[in-house]
Phi, psi and omega in degrees: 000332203275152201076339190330340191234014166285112162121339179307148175241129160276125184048019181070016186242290198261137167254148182252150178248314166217151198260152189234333170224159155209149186238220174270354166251323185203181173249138158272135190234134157294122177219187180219128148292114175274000184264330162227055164039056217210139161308145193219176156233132208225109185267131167247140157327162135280121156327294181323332188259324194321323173275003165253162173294306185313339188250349155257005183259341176283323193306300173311304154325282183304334165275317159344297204287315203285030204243337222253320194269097191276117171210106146345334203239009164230111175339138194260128191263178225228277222204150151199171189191194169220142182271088181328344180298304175233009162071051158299212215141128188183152213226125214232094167231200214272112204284156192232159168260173152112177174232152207263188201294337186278302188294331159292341162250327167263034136250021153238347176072214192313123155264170159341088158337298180312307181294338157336276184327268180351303202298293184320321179268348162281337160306305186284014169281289194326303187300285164331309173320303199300263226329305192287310163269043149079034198243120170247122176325302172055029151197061179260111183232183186282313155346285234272015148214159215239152185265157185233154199313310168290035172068006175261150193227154194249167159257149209222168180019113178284033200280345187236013170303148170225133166309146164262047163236349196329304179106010174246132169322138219288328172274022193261318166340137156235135194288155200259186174283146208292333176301349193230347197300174174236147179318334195252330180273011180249350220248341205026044168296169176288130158289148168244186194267340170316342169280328167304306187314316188284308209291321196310306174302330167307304196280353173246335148315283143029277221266333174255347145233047186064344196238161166296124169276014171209118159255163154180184188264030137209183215275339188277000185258012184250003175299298168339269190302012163254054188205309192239352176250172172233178201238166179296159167284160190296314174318304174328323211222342200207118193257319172274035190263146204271135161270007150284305190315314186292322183313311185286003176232335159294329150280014171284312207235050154301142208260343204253116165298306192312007185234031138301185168271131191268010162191162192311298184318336176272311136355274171327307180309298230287323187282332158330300210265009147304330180273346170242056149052017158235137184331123169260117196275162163058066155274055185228063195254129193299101198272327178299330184304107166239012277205119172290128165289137182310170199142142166245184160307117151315141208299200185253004226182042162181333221308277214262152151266116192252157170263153205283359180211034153224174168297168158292347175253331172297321201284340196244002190217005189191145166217164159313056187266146175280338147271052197255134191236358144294111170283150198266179172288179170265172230212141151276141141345115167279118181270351184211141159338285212299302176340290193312298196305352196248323177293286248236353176274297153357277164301321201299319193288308219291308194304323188286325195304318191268355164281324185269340164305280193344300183287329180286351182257015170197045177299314200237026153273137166255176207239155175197164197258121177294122177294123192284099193246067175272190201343066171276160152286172176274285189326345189253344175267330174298325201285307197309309198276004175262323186288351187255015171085050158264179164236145168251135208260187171321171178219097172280123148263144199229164199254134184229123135268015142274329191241137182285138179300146191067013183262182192251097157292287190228153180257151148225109018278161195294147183302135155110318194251143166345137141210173179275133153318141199078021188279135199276115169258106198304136171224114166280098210289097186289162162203051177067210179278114160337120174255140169209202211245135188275114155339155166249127203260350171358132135089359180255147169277186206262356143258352167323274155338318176261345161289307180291298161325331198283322189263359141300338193054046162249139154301152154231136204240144186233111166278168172346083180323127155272139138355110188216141177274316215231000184216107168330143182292155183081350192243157181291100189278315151217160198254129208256313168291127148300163193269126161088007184273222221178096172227181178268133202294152179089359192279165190250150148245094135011108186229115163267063187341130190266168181249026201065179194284145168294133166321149144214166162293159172258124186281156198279114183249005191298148175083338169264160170330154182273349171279322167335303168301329159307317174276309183318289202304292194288008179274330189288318131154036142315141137286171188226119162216139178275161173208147166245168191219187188239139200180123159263333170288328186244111180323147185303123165121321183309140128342098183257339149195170173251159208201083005278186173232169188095229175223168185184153194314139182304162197024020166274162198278142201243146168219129161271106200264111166269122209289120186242051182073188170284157192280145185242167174208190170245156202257140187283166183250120202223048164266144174089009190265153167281164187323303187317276190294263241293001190269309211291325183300312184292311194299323196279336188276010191085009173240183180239135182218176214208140192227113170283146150250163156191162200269123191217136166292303192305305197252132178293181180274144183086352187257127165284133192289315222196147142214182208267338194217125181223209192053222162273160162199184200265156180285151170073353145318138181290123180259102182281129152234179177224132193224144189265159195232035197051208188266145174307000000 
């Protein structure tokens, strides 16, 4: 299957070019809109699911639900339809750049608190919307969002969301990744959007001390500690973490929703108002609690809410994400309700059956906590993990902009977490900051520019507009970084968007020589063209206007009409001609003429005696004849 829909064009419209994710329902594609000419990203169904109704009313559901939701901070869906050819089924949004949040830590491991927050409250904005039209994410992890080059992020795939009027049915739930999921949704109780609340604080744990607040070795035994444990404090594993910030992120994730923040939007406040240094009212959460609640395994018959057409390890380790790049096992097609429930009640018993073996044969291996040698040397981080009875594993180098080349990024497994003793333990090596080279971003517009930067693994920041003599206005005009200089991948570059060439005045030249005028103007920083005209008022050589005057853009062309003094012609000679032709000979040579009679022997009557002008003269002068009027 996989490339298989590379080069299909749907409805004659979207072509797919690469394919970029795939989940347990449909695959994502890189496509080219051909109608309004624009990169998209386009989720298709998988065929096996395409002939059933449940999986198309859900497919259907998800373009709905999300088209319905306008945010900055949620992806935007375009279109969906089913492609008449082969009965596709396709879902048409925004391609977004940039890397989503799971990948960013796990290469930088614990980020910037602050940016945690930040990140958090543009999620719980995202999220309030969905709330407010009545939508719950019910898999909101760091996968499903992504930073985008100008440091703000989106949220991705309404794909397991559900409406509360959607009309499927309560086995219909689909349970979220088992690491992020909430005690009531592992529980597979009715949701509220407080669940949405709790993952968010799982993903701000998460992100502000590099580890997971629950591990274990499959998904159901880690559903299980969100249901009955509490996680270390954040401080514990992150010491420089703000004990507001950690307060605010242990009430997210109250095992009791009513002891949450009681909606996204309050959330949203409390990071507000920690990033902007003001008192967070209603804390009141125990930053030290660490402490299990009592509690057994929930019965069989609530534990988990499984989806009617995965596995149970499926339903608790893997979704429909859109940059999710694990192809799932393959499935056989389901054909009936009761099958798939019964099929999937099944894996549950088997999966719990094969945890509990697992720990009873292998119950008296003992265990000790991989010790955290992050910026250790490597001889002082090996003496460490031997001394607590590791073996040492591979040696990865890796790019750090935190950690000094030859230090100790990260372990695998990671410091801070379980293994059996004699466990061969991976040491990732920094080998400093990644450097890479700065684009020349000239003449691009400002996504243009920020597209370009994103496949450098540069930010981009849009500075003040400038002036351009020579770059068109909205496209970039100079750069705070040069083009070919050198920074460290994640550094920002600074752009400047031209306003087009600037106004200035235009010096005033009428009446002067044209070279005088010539000079004025390109000394102002004008072109110049010159024109010439014919002028009885403005002496020959002289500036007779300009063309513009006022003001106008700095290097655009100035036209000067220069005088080329008055036009002359010749005057015909029209005695002896009758009044008529010579008025008709004068008018055509460009004069004006003015008519006498006088009494002539000689000369008929109707005929010219005499004019006053013969040779050359200036056009449009007055021409005297005199036509005789016979003998007296």
């Amino acid at each position: 299957m996989a490339g298989s829909m590379i080069g299909k064009t749907l409805n004659d419209r979207y072509q797919l070019t690469e394919r970029v994710g795939i989940g347990g329902m449909a695959e994502v594609y890189r496509a080219h809109d051909a109608v309004l000419d624009r990169v998209v990203a386009v989720k298709v169904m998988l065929p096996q699911y395409a002939a059933d109704q449940t999986f198309q009313q859900r497919f259907r559901q998800e373009a709905a639900s999300a088209a319905k939701l306008q945010s900055p901070y949620i992806v935007s869906i375009y279109d969906w339809g089913l492609d008449a050819d082969d009965e596709t089924y396709y879902i048409v949004m925004e391609f977004l750049k940039g890397t989503d949040l799971k990948t960013a830590i796990k290469e930088r491991g614990a980020i910037n608190q602050r940016k945690a927050a930040e990140i958090g409250s543009q999620v719980a904005q995202a999220l309030q919307v969905a709330h407010d039209g009545g939508i719950i994410h019910r898999d909101v992890k760091p996968q499903n969002i992504m930073i985008q080059p100008d440091g703000n992020i989106k949220v991705m795939d309404f794909g397991i969301a559900r409406a509360g009027d959607a009309g499927l049915s309560q086995t219909a739930t689909v349970l979220g990744t088992a690491h992020y999921i909430s005690p009531e949704q592992a529980q597979g109780k009715e949701l509220t959007g407080l669940s949405d609340v709790y993952s968010l604080g799982i993903v701000l744990y998460e992100a502000t001390t590099g580890r997971l607040p629950f591990e274990g070795n499959d998904s159901v035994s880690v559903a299980v500690k969100q249901v009955n444990e509490m996680p270390p404090a954040p401080r514990s594993i992150n010491p420089d973490i703000d004990p507001v910030l950690e307060a605010i992120i242990m009430k997210a994730i109250a095992k009791d929703p009513a002891e949450r923040f009681d909606s996204a939007q309050a959330m949203r406040q409390a990071l507000n108002d920690f990033l902007a240094g003001r008192p967070v009212p209603g804390l009141g959460v125990n930053s030290d609690k660490t402490q299990v609640i009592a509690g057994s395994i929930p019965p069989m018959n609530g534990t988990v809410a499984m989806p009617r057409t995965e596995s149970s390890a499926q339903a608790l380790g893997q979704t429909t994400a859109y940059r999710n790049n694990t192809t799932p096992p393959k499935q056989p097609p389901k054909s009936s309700k009761n099958k798939v429930i019964i099929g999937v009640v099944i894996a549950a018993i088997v999966a719990i059956i094969i945890g509990v073996l697992a720990f009873a044969l292998g119950g008296n291996e003992e265990r000790q906590i991989v010790p955290d040698v992050t910026n250790m040397s490597v001889g002082e981080a090996k003496t460490a993990l031997e001394d607590a009875g590791f073996k040492i594993g591979a040696e990865n180098q890796v790019f750090s902009s935190t950690i000094d080349e030859g230090l100790v990024v990260s372990t695998n497994p990671p410091g801070g977490q379980e293994a059996a003793k004699g466990t061969r333990i991976d040491l990732n090596i920094s080998k400093g900051t990644e450097q890479v080279q700065v684009p020349d971003l000239k003449g691009q517009t400002k996504d243009e520019a920020l597209r370009t930067l994103s496949t450098y693994g540069l930010n981009g920041q849009e500075g003040e507009a400038v002036f351009s003599d020579n770059v068109k206005e909205d496209c970039v005009a100079e750069q705070e970084q040069p083009s070919g200089s050198m920074l460290n991948k994640g550094d920002t570059v600074v752009f400047h968007l031209s306003k087009g060439a600037e106004n200035i005045d235009v010096p005033n030249v009428v009446g002067a020589s044209a070279s005088n005028a010539e000079s004025s103007l390109k000394s102002a920083g004008f072109q110049v063209k010159t024109s010439y005209r014919y002028s009885s008022d403005v002496s020959e050589g002289r500036v007779i206007s300009q063309d513009p005057s006022g003001k106008a853009a700095k290097g655009s062309t100035i036209t000067i009409y220069v005088s080329n003094g008055p036009e002359e012609a010749t005057v015909p000679n029209v005695v002896d001609k009758s009044e008529a032709d010579a008025r008709s000979a004068l008018d055509a040579a460009g004069f004006n003429v003015t008519i006498r009679t006088s009494h002539s022997a000689e000369v008929a009557k109707g005929l010219v005696i005499s004019q006053d002008k013969l040779g050359k003269a200036e056009k449009g002068t007055t021409v005297t004849i005199v036509v005789s009027s016979g003998p007296a």
